[in-house]
N, C-alpha and C positions, 0 to 999 in steps of 0.2 A: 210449748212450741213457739218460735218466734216469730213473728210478723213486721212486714215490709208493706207499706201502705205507700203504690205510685199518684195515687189520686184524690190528694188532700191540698186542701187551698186555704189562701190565706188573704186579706183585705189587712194591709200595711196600717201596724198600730200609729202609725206618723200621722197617716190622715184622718183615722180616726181621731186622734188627740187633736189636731187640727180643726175638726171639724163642732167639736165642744167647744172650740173656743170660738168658733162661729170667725175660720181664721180660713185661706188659703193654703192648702199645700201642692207644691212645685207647680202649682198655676189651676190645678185640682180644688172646685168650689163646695164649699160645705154644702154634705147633703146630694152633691152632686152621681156618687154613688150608694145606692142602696145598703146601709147593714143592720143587719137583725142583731139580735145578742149573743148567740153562740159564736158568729163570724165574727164577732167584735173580742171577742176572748184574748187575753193575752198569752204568751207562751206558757205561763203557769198552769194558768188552767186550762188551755188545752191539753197540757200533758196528765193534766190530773184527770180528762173524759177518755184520755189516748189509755190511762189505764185501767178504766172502768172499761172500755170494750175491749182490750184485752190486746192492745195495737201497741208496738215498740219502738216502730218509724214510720215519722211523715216524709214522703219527700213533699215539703211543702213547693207548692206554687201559688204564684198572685195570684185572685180572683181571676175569670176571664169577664167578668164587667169592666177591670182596666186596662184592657186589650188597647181600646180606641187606637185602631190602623185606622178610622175616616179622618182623625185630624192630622193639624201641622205634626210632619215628623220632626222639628225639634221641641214642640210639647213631646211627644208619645216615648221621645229618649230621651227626655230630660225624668218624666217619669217613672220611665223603665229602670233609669238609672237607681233609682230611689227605689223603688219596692225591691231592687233586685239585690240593694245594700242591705236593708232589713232582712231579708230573707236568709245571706250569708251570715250575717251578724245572730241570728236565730243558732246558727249552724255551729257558729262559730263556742258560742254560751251554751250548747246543749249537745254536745258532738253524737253523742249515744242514743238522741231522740231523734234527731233530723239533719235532713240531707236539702238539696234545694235543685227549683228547675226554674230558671230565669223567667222573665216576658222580654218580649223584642219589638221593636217599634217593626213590625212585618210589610209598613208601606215604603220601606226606605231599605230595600236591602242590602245597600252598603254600612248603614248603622246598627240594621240585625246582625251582620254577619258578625262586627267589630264588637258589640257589645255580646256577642254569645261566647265571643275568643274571649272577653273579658271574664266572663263571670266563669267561663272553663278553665282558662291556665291562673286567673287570677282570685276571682273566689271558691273554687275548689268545687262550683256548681257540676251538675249531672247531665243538664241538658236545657232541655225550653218547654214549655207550654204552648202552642200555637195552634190559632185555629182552624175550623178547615177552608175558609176562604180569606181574601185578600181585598175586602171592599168590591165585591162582585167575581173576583178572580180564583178561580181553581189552580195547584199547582204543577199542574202541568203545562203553565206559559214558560217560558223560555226565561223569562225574567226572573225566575227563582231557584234555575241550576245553578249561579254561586254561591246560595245562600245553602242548598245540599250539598255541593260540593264541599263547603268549609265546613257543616256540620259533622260528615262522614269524616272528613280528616280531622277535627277534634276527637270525635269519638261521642258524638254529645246522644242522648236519647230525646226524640221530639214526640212528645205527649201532645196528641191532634183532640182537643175539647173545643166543642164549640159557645161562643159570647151567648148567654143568655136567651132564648125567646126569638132569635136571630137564625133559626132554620130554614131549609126550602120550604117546610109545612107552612109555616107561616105566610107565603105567600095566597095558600087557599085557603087557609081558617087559622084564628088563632082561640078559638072553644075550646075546650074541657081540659088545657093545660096539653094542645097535642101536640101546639111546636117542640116540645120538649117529649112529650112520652114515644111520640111516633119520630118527631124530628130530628133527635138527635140521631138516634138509629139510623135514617135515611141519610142524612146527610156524611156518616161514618164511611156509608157505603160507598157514597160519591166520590168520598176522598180516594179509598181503597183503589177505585176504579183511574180516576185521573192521575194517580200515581205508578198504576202499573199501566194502562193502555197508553197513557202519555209517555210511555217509555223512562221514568224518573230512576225506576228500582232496577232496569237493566244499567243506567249509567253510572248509579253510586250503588251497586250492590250488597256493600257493606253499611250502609244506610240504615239507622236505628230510628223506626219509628213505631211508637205504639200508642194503638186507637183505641180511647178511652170508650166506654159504654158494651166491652167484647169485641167492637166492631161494628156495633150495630147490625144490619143486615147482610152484611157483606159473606159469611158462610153458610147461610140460607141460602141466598142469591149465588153464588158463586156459578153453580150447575146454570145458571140461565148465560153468566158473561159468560164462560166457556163453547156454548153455542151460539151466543151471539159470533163470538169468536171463529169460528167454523164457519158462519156462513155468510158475513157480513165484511166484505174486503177494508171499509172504515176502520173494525174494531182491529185489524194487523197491520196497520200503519207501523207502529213503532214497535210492535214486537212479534216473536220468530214463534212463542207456546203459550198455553192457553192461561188464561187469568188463574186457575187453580194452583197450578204450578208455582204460584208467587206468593202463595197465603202464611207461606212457612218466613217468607223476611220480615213480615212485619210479627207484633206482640200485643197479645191483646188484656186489656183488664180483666177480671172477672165478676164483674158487674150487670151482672143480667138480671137479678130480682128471680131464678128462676133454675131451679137444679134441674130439669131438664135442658133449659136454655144452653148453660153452661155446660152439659154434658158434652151436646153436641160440638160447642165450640172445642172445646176439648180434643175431642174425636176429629173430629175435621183437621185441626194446626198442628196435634201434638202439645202435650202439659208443658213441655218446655219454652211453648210460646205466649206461657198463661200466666199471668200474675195476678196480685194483690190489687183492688184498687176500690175503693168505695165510695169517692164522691163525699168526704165529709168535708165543708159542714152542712150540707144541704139536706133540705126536707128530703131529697130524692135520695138519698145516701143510703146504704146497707144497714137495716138496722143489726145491732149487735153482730157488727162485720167478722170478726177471727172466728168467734160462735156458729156464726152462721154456715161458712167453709168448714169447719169443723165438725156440723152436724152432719154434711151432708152424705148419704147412705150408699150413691154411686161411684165415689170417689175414692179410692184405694188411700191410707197412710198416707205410702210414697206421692199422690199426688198433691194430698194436699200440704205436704208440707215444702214440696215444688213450687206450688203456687203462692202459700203463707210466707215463703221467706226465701227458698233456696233459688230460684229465680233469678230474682233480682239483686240478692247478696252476690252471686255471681257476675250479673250483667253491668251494676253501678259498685261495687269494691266496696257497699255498705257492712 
């Protein structure tokens, strides 16, 4: 059975190489980002762990450690520009392993917009990796309906990960590893929410975005925003039906660590709004991913092969 992995990253062998030589890359200082040895892997050998666990395609993307939207946005697109060339060029030498999802300098949204047209009509990419904030900003400010706008009109898919250790949780403890176990999840939900109460998903309808981690908490919660909804005139500002209503535009990984977890997400969206996605190369990633959906006991065939590949072979022309 085939498999389609949206949630696989990558840390640009350029700076790695760069960084042995204790050299600068695109203004990016040795050491400056964190990598272990499995993220340091080259295309070989990643392909050679991709067929130890049983995985056919990465869509690869940059690490979100090289996000940096706090600095100058002609550093952040000078080196978007560059991870985003490796990554095609990946694509380009291994058609059949990988596909690719840009990074966007996201504090400069006339240079995200430009560079995401680039790397869509010009390197043959899928989409973006972007996180769920903007240097403090959520996007439901105004200042980031044309960067949706031209996402919808390429067509591109926007994979919502969050930068590292960089959660809400973290502003009240960062113990037991929780900006990350609890945090991402939280902060998925925030997304979910500021995109549909701020009105984003009624004006680009067609808007492809899928939140890495299942979502986080957001089809849990969903039953509390829909009553907030009901009784809260704030939360109908921008829209006419309830947050539940909206859960079927976006697309969620299946990344939960958790075959109940996953059930429910399931249950809640529809398998058709479920993919593949495991977070490699991270300690936090699925172990033995295709395995793993494959064993799982509640999950009919047809779903999981919906999820393992059919999916997304649909949604990106992989």
């Amino acid at each position: 059975m085939r498999s389609i992995d949206i949630h696989a990253h990558h840390i640009p062998q350029g700076y790695i190489q760069a960084s042995k030589r204790g050299e600068e890359w695109h203004g990016l200082k040795p050491g400056e980002v964190g990598v272990g040895p499995r993220p340091s892997w080259n295309a070989e050998r990643r392909i050679a762990d991709m067929n130890s666990l049983g995985v056919d395609v990465h869509v690869v993307s940059t690490g979100s450690p090289m996000y940096f939207y706090d600095r100058d946005a002609s550093f952040t697109t000078g080196l978007a520009r560059a991870c985003n060339d490796e990554v095609a060029q990946m694509t380009k030498d291994y058609p059949e392993r990988f596909s690719g999802l840009a990074t966007l300098p996201m504090q400069d949204i006339g240079a995200s917009i430009a560079e995401l047209e680039r790397c869509m009509t010009g390197l043959g990419m899928k989409g973006a990796m972007i996180d769920d904030t903007v240097n403090g900003e959520s996007y439901d400010e105004d200042k980031f309906l044309p960067f949706f706008e031209a996402a919808e009109e390429l067509g591109a898919m926007l994979l919502i990960h969050q930068r590292p250790g960089q959660t809400v949780v973290r502003e009240r403890s960062t113990k037991y590893h929780m900006p990350n176990t609890i945090g991402n999840l939280v902060d998925r939900a925030v997304t979910f929410a500021s995109l549909v109460f701020g009105g984003v998903m009624d004006k680009f309808p067609d808007l492809r975005v899928c939140l890495s981690h299942a979502g986080g908490y957001t089809c849990f919660g969903i039953g509390r925003m829909d009553h907030g909804w009901k009784v809260r005139p704030e939360a109908r500002v921008n829209i006419q039906r309830p947050p539940s209503t909206y859960l079927r535009n976006f697309y969620y990984d299946c990344l939960t660590h958790s075959e109940e977890s996953l059930r429910f997400v399931i249950d809640a969206v529809g398998v058709d709004r479920v993919v593949f996605g495991t977070d490699w190369p991270a300690d936090m990633a699925i172990d033995w991913s295709a395995s793993w959906v494959l064993g799982l006991e509640s999950l009919t065939k047809e779903e999981k092969e919906a999820i393992l590949w059919k999916n997304l072979e649909g949604l990106l022309n992989i």
